[in-house]
DRENDRENTI-133723 format. One line per 3 residues: number of its first residue (from 1); their letters; for each residue x, y, z of C-alpha. Coordinates in Angstrom, 1 decimal. Layout:
BEGIN
NUM> a> X/Y/Z; ...
This chain:
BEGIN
1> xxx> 85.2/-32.1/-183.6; 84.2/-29.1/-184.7; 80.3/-30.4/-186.7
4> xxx> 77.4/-30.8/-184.5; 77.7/-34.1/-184.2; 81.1/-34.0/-182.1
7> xxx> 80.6/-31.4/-179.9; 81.0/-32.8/-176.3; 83.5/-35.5/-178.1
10> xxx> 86.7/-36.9/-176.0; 89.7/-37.4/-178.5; 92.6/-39.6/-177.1
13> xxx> 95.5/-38.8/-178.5; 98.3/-42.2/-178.8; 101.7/-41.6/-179.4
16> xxx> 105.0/-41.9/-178.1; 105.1/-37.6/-177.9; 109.1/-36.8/-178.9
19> xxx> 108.7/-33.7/-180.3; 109.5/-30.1/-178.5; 105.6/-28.7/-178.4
22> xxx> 102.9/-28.6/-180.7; 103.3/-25.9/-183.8; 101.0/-22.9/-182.0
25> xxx> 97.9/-23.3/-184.8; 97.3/-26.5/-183.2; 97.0/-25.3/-179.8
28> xxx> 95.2/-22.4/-181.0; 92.6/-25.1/-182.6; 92.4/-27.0/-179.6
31> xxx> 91.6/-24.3/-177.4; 88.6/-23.3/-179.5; 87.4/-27.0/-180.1
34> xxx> 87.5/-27.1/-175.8; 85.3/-24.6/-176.1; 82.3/-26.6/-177.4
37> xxx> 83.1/-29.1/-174.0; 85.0/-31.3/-175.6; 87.9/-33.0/-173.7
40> xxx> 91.7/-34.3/-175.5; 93.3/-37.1/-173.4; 96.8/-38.5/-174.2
43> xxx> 98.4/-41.9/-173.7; 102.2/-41.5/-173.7; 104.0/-44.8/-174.8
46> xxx> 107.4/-44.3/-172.4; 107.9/-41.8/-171.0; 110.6/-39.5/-173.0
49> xxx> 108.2/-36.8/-172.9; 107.6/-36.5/-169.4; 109.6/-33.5/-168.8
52> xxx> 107.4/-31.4/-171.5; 103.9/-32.4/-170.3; 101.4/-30.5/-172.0
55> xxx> 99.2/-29.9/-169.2; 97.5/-27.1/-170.6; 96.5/-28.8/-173.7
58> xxx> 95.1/-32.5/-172.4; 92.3/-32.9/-169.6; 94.2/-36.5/-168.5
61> xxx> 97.5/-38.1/-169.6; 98.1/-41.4/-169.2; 102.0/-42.7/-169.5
64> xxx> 102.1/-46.6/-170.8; 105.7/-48.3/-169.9; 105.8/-50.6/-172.5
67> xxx> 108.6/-52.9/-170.3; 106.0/-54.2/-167.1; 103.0/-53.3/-169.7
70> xxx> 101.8/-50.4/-166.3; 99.9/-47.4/-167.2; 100.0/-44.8/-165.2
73> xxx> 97.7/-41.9/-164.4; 99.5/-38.7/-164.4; 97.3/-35.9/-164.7
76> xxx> 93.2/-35.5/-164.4; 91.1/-33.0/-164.6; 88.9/-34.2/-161.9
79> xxx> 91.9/-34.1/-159.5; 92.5/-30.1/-160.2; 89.1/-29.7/-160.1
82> xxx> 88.2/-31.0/-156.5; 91.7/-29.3/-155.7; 90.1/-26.0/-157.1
85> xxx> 87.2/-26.6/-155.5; 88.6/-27.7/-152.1; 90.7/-24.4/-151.9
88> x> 90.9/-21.7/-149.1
């Protein structure tokens, strides 16, 4: 995401997220890469890692229960943005 070519990219990010938080390069890299407009999504499979969302890293997550086959929209950017936006 960083060439040319993959600036203004969306990367969705798949996995089932146990693990504490990402190491702090990564968010560091991440940050920079949004710079060039680019957007990370994620797609939790269960939802163990719901209580350490990582809003500040992914524009939407997404939460798949993988028993009635749902997905669930949890966070999008769109909905902070008219929130912003809508303010007083």
């Amino acid at each position: 995401m960083t060439e040319e070519t993959f600036k203004k990219a969306d990367l969705l990010i798949i996995s089932d997220f146990i693990m504490a938080t990402l190491p702090y390069d990564i968010e560091q890299s991440i940050t920079e890469i949004k710079k060039d407009n680019n957007k990370f999504y994620s797609l939790s499979i269960g939802d163990l890692f719901l209580e350490k969302s990582m809003k500040a890293i992914f524009d939407g997550e997404w939460v798949y229960n993988p028993q009635n086959t749902s997905i669930t929209q949890i966070r999008n950017i769109v909905n902070e943005i008219d929130r912003t936006n809508n303010a007083p």
